[in-house]
C-alpha positions as CSV (number, residue, x, y, z in Angstrom):
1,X,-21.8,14.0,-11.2
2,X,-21.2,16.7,-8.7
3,X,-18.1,18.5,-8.6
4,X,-15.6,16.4,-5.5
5,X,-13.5,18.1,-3.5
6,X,-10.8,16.5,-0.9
7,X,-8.1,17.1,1.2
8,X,-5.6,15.0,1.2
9,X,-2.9,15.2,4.1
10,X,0.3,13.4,3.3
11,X,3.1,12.0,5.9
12,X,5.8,12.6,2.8
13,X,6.1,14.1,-0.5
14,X,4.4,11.0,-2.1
15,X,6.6,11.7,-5.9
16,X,8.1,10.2,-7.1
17,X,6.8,6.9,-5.7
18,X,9.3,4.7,-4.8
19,X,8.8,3.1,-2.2
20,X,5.4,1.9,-0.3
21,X,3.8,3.9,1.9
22,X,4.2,7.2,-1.1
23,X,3.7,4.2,-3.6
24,X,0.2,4.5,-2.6
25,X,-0.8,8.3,-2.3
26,X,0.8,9.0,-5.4
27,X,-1.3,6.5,-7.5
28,X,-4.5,7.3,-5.1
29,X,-4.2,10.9,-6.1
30,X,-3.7,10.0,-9.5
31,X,-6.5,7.9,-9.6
32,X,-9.1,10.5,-7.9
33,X,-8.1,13.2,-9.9
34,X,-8.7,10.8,-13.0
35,X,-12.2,10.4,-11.7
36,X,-12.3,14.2,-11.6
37,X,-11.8,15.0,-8.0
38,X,-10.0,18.1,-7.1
39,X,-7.4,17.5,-4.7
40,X,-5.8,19.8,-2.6
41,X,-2.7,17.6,-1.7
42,X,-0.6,18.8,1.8
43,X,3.0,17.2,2.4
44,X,5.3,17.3,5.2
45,X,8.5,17.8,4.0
46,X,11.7,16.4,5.1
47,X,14.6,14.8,3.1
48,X,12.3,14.9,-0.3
49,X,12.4,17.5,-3.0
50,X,9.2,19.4,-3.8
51,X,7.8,17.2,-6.7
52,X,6.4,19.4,-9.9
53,X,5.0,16.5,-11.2
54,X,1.8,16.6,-8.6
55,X,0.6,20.2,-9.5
56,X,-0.7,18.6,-12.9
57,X,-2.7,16.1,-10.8
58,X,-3.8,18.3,-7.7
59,X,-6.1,21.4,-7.5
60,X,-3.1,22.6,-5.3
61,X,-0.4,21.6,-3.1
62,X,1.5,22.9,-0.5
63,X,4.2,21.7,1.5
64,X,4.9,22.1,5.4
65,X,8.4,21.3,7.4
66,X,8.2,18.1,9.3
67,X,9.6,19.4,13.1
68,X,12.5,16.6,13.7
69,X,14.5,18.1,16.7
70,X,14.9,15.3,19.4
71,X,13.1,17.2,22.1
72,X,10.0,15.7,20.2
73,X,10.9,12.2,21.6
74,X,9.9,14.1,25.0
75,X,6.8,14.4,24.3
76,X,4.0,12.2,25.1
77,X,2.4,11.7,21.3
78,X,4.4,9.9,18.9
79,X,7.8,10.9,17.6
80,X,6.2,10.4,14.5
81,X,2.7,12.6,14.8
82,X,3.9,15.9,16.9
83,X,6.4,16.5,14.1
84,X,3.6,16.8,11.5
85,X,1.9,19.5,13.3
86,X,0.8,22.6,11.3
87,X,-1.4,25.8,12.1
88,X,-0.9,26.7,8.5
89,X,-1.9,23.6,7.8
90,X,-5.0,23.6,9.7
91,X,-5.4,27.7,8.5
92,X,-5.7,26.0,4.9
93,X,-8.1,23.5,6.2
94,X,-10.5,26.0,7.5
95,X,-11.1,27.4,5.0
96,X,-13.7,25.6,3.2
97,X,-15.9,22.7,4.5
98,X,-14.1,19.9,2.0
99,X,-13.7,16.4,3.4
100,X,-10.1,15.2,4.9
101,X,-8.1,12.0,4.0
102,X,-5.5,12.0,6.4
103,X,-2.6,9.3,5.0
104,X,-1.7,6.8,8.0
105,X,-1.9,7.5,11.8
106,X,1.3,9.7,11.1
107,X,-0.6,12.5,9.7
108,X,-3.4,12.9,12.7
109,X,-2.4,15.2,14.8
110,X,-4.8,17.3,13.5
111,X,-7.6,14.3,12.9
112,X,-9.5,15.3,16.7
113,X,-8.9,19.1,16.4
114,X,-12.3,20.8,17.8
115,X,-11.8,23.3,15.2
116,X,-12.9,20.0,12.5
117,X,-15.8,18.9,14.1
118,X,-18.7,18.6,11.8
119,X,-16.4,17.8,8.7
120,X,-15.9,14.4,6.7
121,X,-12.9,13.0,8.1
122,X,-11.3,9.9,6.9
123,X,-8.0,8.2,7.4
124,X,-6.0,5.7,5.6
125,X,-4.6,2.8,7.9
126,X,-1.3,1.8,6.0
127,X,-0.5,-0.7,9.0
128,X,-1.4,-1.6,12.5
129,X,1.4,0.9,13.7
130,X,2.1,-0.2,17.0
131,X,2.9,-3.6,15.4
132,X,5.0,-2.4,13.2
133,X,6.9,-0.4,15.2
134,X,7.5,-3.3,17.7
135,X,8.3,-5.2,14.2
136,X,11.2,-2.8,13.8
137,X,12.4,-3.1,17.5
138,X,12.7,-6.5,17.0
139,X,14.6,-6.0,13.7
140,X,17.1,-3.5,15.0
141,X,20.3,-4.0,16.1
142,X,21.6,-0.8,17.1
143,X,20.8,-0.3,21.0
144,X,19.3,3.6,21.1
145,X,17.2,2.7,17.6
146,X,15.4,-0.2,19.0
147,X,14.7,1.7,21.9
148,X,13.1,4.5,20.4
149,X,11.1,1.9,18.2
150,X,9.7,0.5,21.6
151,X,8.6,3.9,22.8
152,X,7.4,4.8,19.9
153,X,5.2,1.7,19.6
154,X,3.7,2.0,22.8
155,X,3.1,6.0,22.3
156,X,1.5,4.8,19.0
157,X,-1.1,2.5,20.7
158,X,-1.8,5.2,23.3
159,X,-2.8,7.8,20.1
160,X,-4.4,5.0,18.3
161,X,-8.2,5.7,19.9
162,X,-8.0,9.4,17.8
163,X,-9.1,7.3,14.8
164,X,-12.5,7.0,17.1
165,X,-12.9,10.8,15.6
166,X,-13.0,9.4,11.8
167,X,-15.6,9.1,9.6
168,X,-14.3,6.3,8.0
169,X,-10.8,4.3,8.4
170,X,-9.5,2.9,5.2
171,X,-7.4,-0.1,6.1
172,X,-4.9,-1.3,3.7
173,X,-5.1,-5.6,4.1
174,X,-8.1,-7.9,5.1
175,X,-6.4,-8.2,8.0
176,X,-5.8,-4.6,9.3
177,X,-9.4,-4.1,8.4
178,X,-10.6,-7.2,10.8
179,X,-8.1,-5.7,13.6
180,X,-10.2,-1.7,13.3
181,X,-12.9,-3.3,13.0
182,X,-12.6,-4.6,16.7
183,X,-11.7,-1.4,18.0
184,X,-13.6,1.0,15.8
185,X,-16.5,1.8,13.8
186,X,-17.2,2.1,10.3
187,X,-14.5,0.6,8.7
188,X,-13.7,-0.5,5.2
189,X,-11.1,-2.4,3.2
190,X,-9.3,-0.3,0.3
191,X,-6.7,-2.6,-1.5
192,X,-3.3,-0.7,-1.8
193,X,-2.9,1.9,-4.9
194,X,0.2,0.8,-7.2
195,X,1.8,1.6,-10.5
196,X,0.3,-1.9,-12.3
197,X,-2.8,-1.2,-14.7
198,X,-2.6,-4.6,-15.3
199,X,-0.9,-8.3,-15.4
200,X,2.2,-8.2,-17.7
201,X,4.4,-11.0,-17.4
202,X,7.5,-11.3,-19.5
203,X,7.5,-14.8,-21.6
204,X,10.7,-16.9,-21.6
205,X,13.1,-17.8,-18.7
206,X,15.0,-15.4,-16.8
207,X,18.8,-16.1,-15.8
208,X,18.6,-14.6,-11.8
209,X,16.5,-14.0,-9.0
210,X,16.0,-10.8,-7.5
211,X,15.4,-8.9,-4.5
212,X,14.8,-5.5,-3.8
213,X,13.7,-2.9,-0.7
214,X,14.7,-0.1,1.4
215,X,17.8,-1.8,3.2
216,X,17.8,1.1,5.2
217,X,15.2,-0.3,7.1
218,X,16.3,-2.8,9.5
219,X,13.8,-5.4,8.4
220,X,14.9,-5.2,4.6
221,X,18.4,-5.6,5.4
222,X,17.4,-8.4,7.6
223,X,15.7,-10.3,5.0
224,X,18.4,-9.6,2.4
225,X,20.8,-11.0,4.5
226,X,18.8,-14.2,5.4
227,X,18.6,-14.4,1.7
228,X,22.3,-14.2,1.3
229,X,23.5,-16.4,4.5
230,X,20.8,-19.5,4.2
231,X,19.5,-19.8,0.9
232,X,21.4,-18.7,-1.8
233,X,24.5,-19.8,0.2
234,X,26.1,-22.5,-1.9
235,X,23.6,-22.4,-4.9
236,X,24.8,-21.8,-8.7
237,X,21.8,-19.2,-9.0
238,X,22.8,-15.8,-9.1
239,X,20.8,-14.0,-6.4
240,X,20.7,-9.5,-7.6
241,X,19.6,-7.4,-4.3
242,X,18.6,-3.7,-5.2
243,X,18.6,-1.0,-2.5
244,X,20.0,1.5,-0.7
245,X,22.3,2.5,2.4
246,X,22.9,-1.5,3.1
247,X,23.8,-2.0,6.5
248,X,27.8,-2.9,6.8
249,X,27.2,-6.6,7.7
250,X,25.0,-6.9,4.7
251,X,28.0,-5.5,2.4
252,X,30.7,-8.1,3.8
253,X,28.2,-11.1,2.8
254,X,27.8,-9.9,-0.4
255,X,31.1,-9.7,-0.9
256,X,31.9,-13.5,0.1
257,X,29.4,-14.8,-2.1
258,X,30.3,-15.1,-5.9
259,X,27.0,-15.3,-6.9
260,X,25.3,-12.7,-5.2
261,X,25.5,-8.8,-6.6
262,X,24.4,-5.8,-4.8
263,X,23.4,-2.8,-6.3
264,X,22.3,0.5,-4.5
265,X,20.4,3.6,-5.2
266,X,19.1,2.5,-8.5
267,X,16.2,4.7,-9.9
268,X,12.3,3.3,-9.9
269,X,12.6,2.3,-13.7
270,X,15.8,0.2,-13.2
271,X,13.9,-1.6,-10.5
272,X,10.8,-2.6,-12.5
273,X,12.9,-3.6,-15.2
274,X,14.7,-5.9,-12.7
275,X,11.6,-7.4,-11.1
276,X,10.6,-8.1,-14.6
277,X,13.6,-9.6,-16.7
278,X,14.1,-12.3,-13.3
279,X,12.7,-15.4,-13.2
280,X,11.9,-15.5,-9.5
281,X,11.2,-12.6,-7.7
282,X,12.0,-13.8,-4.0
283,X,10.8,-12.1,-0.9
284,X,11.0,-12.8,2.3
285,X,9.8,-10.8,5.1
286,X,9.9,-11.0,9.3
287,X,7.6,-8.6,9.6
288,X,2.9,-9.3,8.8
289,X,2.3,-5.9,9.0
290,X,0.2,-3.9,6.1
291,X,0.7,-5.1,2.6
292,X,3.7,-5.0,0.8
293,X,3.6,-3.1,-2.1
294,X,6.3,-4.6,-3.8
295,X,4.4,-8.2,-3.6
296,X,2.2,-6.2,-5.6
297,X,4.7,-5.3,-8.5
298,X,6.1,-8.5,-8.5
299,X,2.8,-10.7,-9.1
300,X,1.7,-7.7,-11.3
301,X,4.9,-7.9,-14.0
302,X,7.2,-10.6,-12.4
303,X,7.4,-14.1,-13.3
304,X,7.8,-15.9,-10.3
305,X,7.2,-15.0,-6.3
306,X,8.7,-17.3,-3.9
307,X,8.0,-15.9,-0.2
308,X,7.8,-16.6,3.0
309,X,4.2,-16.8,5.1
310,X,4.3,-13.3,6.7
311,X,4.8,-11.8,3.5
312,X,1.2,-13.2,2.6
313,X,-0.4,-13.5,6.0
314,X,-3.7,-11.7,5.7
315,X,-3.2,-10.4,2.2
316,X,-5.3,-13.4,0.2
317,X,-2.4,-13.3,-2.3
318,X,-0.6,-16.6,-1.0
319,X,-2.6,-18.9,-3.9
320,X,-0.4,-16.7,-6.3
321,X,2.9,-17.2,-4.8
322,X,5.5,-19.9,-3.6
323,X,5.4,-19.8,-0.3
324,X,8.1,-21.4,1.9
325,X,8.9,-21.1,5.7
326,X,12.5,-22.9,5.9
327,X,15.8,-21.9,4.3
328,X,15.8,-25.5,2.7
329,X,12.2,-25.5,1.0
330,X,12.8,-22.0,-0.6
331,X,15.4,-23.1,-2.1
332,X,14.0,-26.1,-4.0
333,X,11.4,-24.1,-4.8
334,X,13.3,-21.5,-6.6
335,X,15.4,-24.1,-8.6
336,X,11.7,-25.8,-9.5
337,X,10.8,-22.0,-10.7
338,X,14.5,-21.2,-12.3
339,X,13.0,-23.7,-15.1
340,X,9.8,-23.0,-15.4
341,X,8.4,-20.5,-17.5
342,X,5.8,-18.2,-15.9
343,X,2.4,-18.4,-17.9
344,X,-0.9,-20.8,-18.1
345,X,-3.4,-21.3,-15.2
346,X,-1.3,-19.5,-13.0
347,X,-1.1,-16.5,-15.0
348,X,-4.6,-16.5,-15.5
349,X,-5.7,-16.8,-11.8
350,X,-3.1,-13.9,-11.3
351,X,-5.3,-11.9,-14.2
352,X,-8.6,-13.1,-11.9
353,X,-7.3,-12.0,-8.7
354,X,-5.5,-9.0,-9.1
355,X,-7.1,-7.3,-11.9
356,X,-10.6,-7.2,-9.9
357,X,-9.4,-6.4,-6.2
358,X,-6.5,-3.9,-6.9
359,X,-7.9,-2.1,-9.5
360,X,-6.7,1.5,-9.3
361,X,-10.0,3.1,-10.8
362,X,-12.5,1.0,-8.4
363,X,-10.8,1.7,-5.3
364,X,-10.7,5.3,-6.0
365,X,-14.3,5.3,-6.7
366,X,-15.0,3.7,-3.3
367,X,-13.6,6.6,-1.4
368,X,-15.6,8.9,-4.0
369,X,-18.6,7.1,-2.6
370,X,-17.3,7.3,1.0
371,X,-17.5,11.6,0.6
């Protein structure tokens, strides 16, 4: 095969990969290079350490300051985009004719530069954006946050018609690929990139149910604490919520309910374990945006998912899970599951499903084909 070359420019510092949108550069990376594409990784840094660990995957990588000052909220593009601006960046680009995966509408500043005209440009859709950012308004309880969440999803739908200037837009879920595919051309559905190789559930019952997420993020903590004040409320199940800087109202539930325990800023390894040793991984969501990549770790090596609709809307993942819209039918469901064990038919569709569509290898040789 002919040697494969590609750019890949990065929102974050995707190692080490906890949590989703990194969760899926790291283990595309990982999976090109494995196919022998050289990959000359870029990351904007802010708040994440330089990561040693992706030299021995990448041709080269280099690392660029994300520009976070608040005057950026002045300007017209997207909080999110004019900070990832780079002309070292773009120096590096120019200097060879290697195609460009740009990771999420974040990382496009540069996607329409005249300067790249001519050269294969694609870009990764994690989400619908604007969506999500109005998701996250919604969410948000503090005043000046949810404000800048509006802005920011309005800007975000204003930039959106630069992915007109791609070659190819890689969206994430069924659905995000049905929404581009309205609005632009030449789009294609690449299932999310994630740490499983394959369906590894744990035999036996497991004593709690679990869930864990960035509860930094307004929509985490809010479905933490739904979790907390309307369906483990009352129940002799011991409900274990993993994540970091919970919000303060979160902290005073947890601390009324005897069987609910909290634990922040545990590592990536400590997690797994946890979504593996419960017997019902339960996660709701408020927010049908993307894909959830920790759906994906818990059908890949959890016994049980009990969820809510959004969390599978437009995935075609909701024959593998529970799925429950009201407070009360979640929680019969998760007493059904506290019993029984995880295997058979279920197990086996599981194998069927996810073993075929979010294989690591096969996705990365789509975009192969795609350069």
């Amino acid at each position: 095969m002919a040697e494969r070359h590609l750019h890949i420019v990065s929102f974050d510092v995707p190692a080490p990969p906890n949590y989703g949108g990194v969760i899926d550069v790291y283990h595309k990376v990982k999976a090109l290079a494995e196919l022998g594409v050289k990959v000359y990784l870029h990351c904007f840094e802010y708040g994440r350490s330089q990561a040693k660990e992706l030299e021995a995957m990448c041709a080269s990588v280099h690392y660029y300051p994300r520009h976070t000052g608040k005057h950026q909220l002045l300007n017209a593009l997207p909080y999110v985009v004019v900070g990832r601006r780079s002309e070292v960046l773009m120096d590096r680009l120019l200097k060879d004719d290697h195609p460009i995966l740009f990771e999420g509408l974040h990382s496009c500043y540069h996607l329409g530069d005249p300067r790249l005209h001519g050269r294969k440009r694609l870009v990764r859709a994690h989400n619908v954006e604007h969506d999500y950012y109005m998701a996250l308004a919604k969410a948000e309880g503090n005043a000046f946050r949810r404000t800048y969440f509006n802005n920011e999803a309005r800007k975000l739908q204003r930039f959106e018609p630069v992915l007109s200037e791609a070659d190819h837009i890689l969206a994430i879920s069924p659905k995000d690929e049905a929404y581009f595919a309205e609005h632009f051309e030449h789009v294609v559905h690449v299932p999310a990139f994630h740490a499983c190789g394959a369906v590894d559930v744990a035999g036996g019952l497991g004593d709690f149910a679990f869930y864990h997420g960035a509860l930094g993020v307004a929509e985490n903590d809010q479905a933490a604490l739904y979790l907390v004040q309307k369906v483990f409320k009352g129940m002799s199940i011991k409900l274990v919520i993993a994540g970091s800087d919970a919000s303060r109202e979160l902290k005073r539930e947890v601390a009324r309910s005897p069987n609910v325990e909290l634990r922040e800023n545990i590592g990536t390894e400590e997690i797994h374990r946890l979504v593996r040793e419960a017997q019902v991984n339960v996660l709701p969501t408020f927010q049908a945006t993307g894909i959830k990549l920790k759906l994906l770790l818990c059908l890949f090596t959890g016994r049980h998912v009990v969820c809510n609709s959004p969390m599978v809307e437009g995935t075609g993942l909701a024959e593998l899970c529970h799925v429950h819209d009201s407070p009360e039918a979640m929680r019969l469901s998760i007493l059904a599951c506290m019993a029984a064990p995880a295997n058979g038919q279920a197990i086996e569709r599981r194998v069927q499903i996810l073993e075929e569509r979010f294989s690591n290898r096969k996705n990365a040789e789509l975009i192969v084909g795609l350069l």
